[in-house]
N, C-alpha and C positions, 0 to 999 in steps of 0.2 A: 858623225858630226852631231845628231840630233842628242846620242847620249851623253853627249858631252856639256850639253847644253842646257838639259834636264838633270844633269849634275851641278849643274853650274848655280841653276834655279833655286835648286834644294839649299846648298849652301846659302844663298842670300838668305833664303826664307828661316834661319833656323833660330837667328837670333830673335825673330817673331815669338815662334814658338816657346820659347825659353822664359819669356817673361810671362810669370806667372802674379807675383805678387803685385799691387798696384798702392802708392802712398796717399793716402786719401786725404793726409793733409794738404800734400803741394797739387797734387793730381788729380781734384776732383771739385766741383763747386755746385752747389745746392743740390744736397744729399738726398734723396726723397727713397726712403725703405719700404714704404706703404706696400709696393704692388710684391716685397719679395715674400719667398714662402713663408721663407724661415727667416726671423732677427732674435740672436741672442747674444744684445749689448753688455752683459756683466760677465765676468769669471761666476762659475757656480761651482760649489763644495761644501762640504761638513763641514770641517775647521775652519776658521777664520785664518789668512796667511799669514806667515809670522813678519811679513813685512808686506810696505803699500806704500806711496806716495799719497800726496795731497790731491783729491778729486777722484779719485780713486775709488768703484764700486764694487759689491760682492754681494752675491745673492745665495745664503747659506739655504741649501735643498732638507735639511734639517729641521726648520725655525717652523712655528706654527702660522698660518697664513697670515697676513699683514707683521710680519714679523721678522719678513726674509731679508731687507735688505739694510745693507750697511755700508754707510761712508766712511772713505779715509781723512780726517779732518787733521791729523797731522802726524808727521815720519811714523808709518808704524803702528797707527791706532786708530783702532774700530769704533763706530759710535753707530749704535742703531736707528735708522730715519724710520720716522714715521710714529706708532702710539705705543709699541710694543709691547703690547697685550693685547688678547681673543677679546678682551671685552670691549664692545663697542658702545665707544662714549667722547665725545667731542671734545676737544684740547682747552676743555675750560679754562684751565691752569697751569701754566708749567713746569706747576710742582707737582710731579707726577712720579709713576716708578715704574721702569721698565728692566725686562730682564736684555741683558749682557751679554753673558754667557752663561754655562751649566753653572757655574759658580758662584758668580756678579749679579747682585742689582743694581742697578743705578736710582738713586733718589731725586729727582730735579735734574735729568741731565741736561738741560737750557741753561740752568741758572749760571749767571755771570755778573759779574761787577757789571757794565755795563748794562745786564737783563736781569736784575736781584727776583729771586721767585720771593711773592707775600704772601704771609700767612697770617690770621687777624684773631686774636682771641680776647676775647672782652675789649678794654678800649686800648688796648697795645695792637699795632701791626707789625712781627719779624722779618726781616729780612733776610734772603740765603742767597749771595751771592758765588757761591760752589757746588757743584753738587754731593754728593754723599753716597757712597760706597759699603755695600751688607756683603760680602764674602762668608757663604757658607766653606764648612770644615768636614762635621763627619754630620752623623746622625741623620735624624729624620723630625718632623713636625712642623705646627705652621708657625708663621712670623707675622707680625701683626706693624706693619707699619706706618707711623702715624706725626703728628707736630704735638706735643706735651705741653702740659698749660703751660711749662716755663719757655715755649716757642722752640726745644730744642727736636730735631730731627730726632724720631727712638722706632728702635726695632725690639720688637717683644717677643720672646720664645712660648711656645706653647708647654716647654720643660724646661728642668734645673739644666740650662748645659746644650738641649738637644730640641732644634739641634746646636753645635757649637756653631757659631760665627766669628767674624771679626766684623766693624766698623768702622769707616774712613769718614771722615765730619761727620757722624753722629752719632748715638751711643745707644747700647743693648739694655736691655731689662728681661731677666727671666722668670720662666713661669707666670705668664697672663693666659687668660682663654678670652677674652675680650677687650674691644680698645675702650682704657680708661672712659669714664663720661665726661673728662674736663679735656678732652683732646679733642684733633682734626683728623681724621681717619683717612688715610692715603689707599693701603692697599693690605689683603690679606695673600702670601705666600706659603705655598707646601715645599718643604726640603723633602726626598728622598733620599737615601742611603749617603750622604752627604752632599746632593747636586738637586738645585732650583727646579723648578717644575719649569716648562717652558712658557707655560701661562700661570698667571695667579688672578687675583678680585679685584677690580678697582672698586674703591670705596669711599672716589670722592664725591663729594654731592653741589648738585650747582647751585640750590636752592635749597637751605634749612632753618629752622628755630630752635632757639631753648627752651629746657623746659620751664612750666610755670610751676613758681617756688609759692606756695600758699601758705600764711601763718596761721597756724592752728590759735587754739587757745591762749590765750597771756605771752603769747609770741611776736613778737618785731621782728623784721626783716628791714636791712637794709643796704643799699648795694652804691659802692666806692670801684671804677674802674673795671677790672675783671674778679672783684671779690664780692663774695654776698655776705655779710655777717646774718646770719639766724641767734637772738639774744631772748633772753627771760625778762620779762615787764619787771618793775620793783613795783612792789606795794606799797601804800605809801597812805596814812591815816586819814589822810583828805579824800580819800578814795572809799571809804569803809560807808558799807551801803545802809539805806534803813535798820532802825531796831529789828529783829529778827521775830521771828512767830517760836513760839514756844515748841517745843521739840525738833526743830529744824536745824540746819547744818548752815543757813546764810540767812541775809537778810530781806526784806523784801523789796529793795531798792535797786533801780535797775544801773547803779554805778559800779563797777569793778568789785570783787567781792573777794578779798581773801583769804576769808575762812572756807571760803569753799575746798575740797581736798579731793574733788574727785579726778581734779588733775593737778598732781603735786608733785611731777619732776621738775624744779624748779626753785631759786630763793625767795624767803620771804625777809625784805630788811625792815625794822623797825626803828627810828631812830628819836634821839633827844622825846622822851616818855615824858605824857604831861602825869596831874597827879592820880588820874582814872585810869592809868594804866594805857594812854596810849594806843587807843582802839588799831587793830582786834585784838589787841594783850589789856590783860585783866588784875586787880589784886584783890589778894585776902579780903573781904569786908570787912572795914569799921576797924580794922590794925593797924593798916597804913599812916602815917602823917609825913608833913612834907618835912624835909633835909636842906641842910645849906649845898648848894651844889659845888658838884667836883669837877673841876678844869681838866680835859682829856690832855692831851700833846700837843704840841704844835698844827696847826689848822684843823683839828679836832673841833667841835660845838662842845660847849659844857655839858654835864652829864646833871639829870635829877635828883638832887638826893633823897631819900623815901628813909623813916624812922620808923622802927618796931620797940614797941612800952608793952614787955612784959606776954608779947604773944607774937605770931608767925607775922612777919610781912614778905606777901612770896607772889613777884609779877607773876603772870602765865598765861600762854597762850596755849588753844582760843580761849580768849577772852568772854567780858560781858555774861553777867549772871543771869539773862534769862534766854538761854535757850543752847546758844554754842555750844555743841557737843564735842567730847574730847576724842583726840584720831584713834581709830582705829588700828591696834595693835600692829605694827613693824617693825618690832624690836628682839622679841622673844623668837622663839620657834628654830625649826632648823634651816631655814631659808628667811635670814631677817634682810632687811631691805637697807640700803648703804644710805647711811645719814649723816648728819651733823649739826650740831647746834653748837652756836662761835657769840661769843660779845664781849663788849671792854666792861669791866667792872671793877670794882675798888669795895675794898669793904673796910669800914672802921670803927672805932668802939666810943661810944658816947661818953662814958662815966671811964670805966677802968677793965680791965681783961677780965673780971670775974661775972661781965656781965653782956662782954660780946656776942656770946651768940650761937648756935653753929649757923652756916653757911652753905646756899645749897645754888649750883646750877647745872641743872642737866634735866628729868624727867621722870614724872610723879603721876600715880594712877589718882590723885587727887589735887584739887586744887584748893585745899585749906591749910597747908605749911606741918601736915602733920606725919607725911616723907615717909607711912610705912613702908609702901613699893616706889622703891627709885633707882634711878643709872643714873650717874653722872660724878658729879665733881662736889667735895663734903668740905668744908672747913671744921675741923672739931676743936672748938675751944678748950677743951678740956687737955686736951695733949698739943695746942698749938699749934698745928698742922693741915696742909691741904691734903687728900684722899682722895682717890679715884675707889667709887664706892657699888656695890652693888646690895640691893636690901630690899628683902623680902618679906610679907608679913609680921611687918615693925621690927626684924631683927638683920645684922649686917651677914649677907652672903660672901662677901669678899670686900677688903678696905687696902688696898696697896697706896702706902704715904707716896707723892709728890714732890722730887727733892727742888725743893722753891721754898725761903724762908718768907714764911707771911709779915705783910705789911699792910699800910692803909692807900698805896700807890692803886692807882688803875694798871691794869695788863688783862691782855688779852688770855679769854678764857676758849678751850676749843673741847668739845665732847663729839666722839664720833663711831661710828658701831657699822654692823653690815657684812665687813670683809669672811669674820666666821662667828658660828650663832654662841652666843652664852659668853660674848666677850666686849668689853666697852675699852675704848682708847680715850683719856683725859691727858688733857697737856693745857699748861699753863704757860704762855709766851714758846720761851723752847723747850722746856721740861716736859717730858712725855712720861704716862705710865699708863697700863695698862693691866684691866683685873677682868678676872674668868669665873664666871658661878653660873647656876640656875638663874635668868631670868624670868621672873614671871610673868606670865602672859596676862595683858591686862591692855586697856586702853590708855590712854598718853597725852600729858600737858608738859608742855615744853614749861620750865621754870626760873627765875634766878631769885635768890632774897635772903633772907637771914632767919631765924629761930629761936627764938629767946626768952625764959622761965619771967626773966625778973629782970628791973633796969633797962635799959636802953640799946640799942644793937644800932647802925645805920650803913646803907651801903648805896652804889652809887651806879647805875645803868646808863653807859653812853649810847651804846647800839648794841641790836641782836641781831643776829642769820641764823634763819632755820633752814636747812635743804635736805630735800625727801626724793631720793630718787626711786623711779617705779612709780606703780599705778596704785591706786586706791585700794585698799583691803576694808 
């Protein structure tokens, strides 16, 4: 009887034992884990699963510390919580970059229409309402992630190519070793053998400045939104300082000085020439008379006219007969310095063609109209023609004609040299020509004017531009 009973027992008792598993949603009310040994709330593994619901966590045993875990935010897709990166630096901004996966960075993975990430460069603020996706391929090097002055999200390779990536809202640039200076620097990345480092730099800053933009010499600065313009002062004869001291190169006046040339990367404009020449531009002594003036173009100012009776009238700068010294040779040699000398001028004949003239503008180792050493641009009355001229020890090194038939019109005159040594380029509006000789090395008055035996010559100066780039010789 008793084993029967004790059989009887067991059977009740079995379906006890059986129930193993307990549902803790319907079956259990205020969870408390505190006192258990062991809680481990997440799935853990290397790969991310190829599938997940929403709410859904996973803690990849892989991932570099503060990097392990990731939510399922919708059917099927991972999104890493937290900073996802070794470096520790507080969520300034949520335009950040965290890695993915081996392949994946994400650029801003918060940003949303709703949470647009900003970014502020000069007085523009962008907005990123998506975020942006760098997909390495093969290779290896770093990437340089960052917001480009024009606010566009860019990844920068450290090679042509390599490594190769792709980008989803934002776009590549290859071969930088640095983030641009007009950019926001996000983060710096290492690809290996085509796969993300697990860590990369962050490189964003909570707190920076710009730098200070300081104008040197005869230099303006001036800043519109997120542009700075850096421009060249004009010179301007209202500006031209005291009489100068005899052998000196300026004057002694402490207003703007521009004959000075020991910093002459830079234009110097001259305009509407009184009949002194227009300080710091000079003429001939005692040749010059004044001319009926000649009308430039439309909203042009009139131009001076200047008369030569029977000898040189030749403006030139620098100017002023006592003391301005002429520049310092950068024309000649094998390393001449890129120049140019440009103005409107007109030339015309007082009497009749047998007494026009020649016509000279461009640069003369003297400033008396007697053009043994010159470059530049020749009218030769004799054969009626304009010349791009080279002339050495009073005699012509090279004269290549100008195909531009002469008149008494104004047009723009341009002389320009530099690019290789022993050659000048003259051009007359569009006519271009250029001639090749021996230069001689000499010192240098920029000039324009006429030359004439006998009778009358007259010619007509609206504006000049001389520009010298490079430093002082």
């Amino acid at each position: 009887m008793k084993r029967k009973m004790i059989a009887g027992s067991l059977l009740l008792m079995a379906p006890v034992f059986a129930q193993t598993r307990v549902d803790l949603t319907n079956q259990s009310k205020k969870i408390d884990f505190s006192n258990m040994p062991l809680v481990r709330p997440f799935r853990t593994g290397t790969p991310l699963p190829a599938t997940c619901a929403v709410g859904e966590m996973f803690f990849k045993t892989d991932a570099p510390s503060g990097s392990n875990a990731f939510g399922c935010v919708s059917p099927n897709s991972w999104v890493l919580e937290g900073q996802g990166s070794a470096v520790s630096t507080p969520a300034l901004t949520p335009l950040q970059v965290v890695w993915t996966n081996s392949t994946t960075l994400t650029i801003g993975p918060t940003c949303a229409v709703a949470t647009p990430c900003l970014a502020r460069i000069g007085a523009i603020a962008y907005s990123f309402a998506a975020p942006g996706t760098a997909t390495v391929q093969t290779g290896s090097g770093l990437a340089y992630v960052y917001v480009s002055s024009g606010g566009a999200l860019t990844v920068g390779t450290s090679g042509a190519g390599n490594p190769a990536m792709t980008c989803s809202g934002c776009q590549t640039l290859n071969t930088i070793t640095q983030f641009p200076v007009d950019s926001i620097p996000l983060a710096v990345w290492n690809a290996t053998a085509g796969t993300w480092d697990p860590t990369g730099t962050d490189d964003r800053a909570l707190l920076s400045g710009g730098r200070t933009v300081t104008a040197g010499e005869n230099i303006i600065i001036t800043e519109s939104g997120n542009n700075i313009t850096i421009a060249a002062t004009v010179a301007n004869p209202a500006d031209a300082p005291a009489a100068p001291t005899s052998g000196s190169t300026s004057g002694s006046g402490t207003a703007y000085d521009p004959t000075n040339m020991t910093v002459i990367d830079r234009d110097y404009v001259f305009a509407e020439f009184g009949v002194t020449g227009g300080a710091p531009w000079g003429y001939t002594g005692g040749t010059c008379g004044i001319d009926i003036a000649t009308p430039g173009t439309a909203g042009e100012p009139a131009g001076l006219g200047w008369l030569a009776t029977g000898d040189a009238c030749i403006v030139f700068y620098p100017g002023a007969s006592g003391g301005y010294l002429p520049m310092k040779d950068f024309i000649s040699g094998s390393a001449p310095l890129t120049w140019s000398l440009k103005g409107r001028y007109a030339r015309a004949d007082r009497n009749s063609a047998a007494y026009a003239g020649d016509h000279y503008i461009g640069w003369s180792s003297a400033r008396d109209g007697t053009v043994a050493n010159f470059v530049g641009i020749r009218f030769l009355n004799s054969a009626g023609v304009w010349q791009c001229v080279i002339r050495s020890g009073g005699a012509d090194v090279a004269a290549q004609t100008i195909p531009i038939a002469p008149d008494a019109a104004v047009h723009t005159f341009a002389v320009s040299g530099g690019s290789s040594a022993n050659s000048v380029t003259c051009g007359i509006d569009t006519a271009t020509q250029s001639a090749t000789g021996t230069i001689p090395a000499s010192s240098w008055y920029g000039m324009m004017g006429t030359n004439v035996a006998t009778g009358y010559s007259t010619f007509t100066t609206i504006e000049a531009r001389i520009h010298i780039a490079g430093l002082a010789r």
